[in-house]
C-alpha positions in Angstrom: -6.2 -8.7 -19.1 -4.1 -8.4 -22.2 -6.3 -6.2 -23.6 -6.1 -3.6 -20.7 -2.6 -3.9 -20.8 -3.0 -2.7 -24.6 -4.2 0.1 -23.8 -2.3 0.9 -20.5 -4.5 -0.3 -18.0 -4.2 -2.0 -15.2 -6.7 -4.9 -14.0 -7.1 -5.2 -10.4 -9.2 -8.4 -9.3 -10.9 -8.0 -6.3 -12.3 -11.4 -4.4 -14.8 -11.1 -2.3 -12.6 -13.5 0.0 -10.5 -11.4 0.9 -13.0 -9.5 2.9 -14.9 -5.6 2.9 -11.5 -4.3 4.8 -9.1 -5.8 2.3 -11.3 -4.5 -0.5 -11.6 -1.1 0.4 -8.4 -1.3 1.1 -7.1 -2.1 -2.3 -9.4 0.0 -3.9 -7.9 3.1 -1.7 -4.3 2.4 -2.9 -4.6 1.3 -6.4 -6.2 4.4 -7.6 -9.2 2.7 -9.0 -11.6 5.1 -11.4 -13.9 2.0 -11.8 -15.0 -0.9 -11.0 -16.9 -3.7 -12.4 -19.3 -5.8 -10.3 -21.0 -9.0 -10.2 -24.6 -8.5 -10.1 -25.1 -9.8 -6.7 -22.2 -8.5 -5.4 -23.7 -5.1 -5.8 -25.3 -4.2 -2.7 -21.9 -5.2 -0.6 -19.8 -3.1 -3.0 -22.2 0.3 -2.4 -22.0 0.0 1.2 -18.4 0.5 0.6 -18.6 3.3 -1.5 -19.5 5.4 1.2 -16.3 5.2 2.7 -14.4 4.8 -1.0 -15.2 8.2 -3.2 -11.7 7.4 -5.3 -14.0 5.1 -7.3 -16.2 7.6 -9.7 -18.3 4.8 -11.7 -19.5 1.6 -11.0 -20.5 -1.3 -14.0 -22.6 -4.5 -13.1 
């Protein structure tokens, strides 16, 4: 994190706890351009990505 913050960015964790709604929901709001993703995780975060198109690139 400090290192984003050296370069002004911001890191916003996402848990997969919180739940799809809470997730997209974040990822709405906080203006996210990317998003990294845990290998496994990737299928769940696609299906979001239909209804999210703030986020333009996706890392796993």
């Amino acid at each position: 994190m400090e290192a984003c913050n050296a370069h002004g960015l911001y890191c916003v964790p996402l848990y997969d706890t919180l739940g799809a709604g809470a997730i997209e929901f974040i990822i709405c709001h906080a203006e996210i351009s990317i998003a990294f993703v845990e290998e496994k995780k990737i299928p769940d975060v696609l299906l979001l990505k239909l209804f999210v198109t703030s986020v333009s690139s996706y890392k796993a």
